[in-house]
C-alpha positions, 0 to 999 in steps of 0.5 A: 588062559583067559575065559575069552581064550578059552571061549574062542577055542571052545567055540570050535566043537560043534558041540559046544553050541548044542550044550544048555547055557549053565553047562556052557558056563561049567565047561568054561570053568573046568577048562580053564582050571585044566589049562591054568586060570581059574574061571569066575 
């Protein structure tokens, strides 16, 4: 999974948009550690 999947599917909770940007940003990588890519 590509950070820009993951981003997309993540897009879909509306919570996603009420986190701060460094939260965003660990949500993202622990999210593609789980589904098979690591994030940067």
């Amino acid at each position: 999974m590509t950070r820009q999947e993951a981003i997309r599917i993540l897009m879909l909770s509306p919570f996603y948009f009420r986190m701060t940007l460094p939260d965003r940003k660990e949500l993202i990588r622990e999210f593609c550690t789980l589904h098979g890519k690591k994030a940067p």
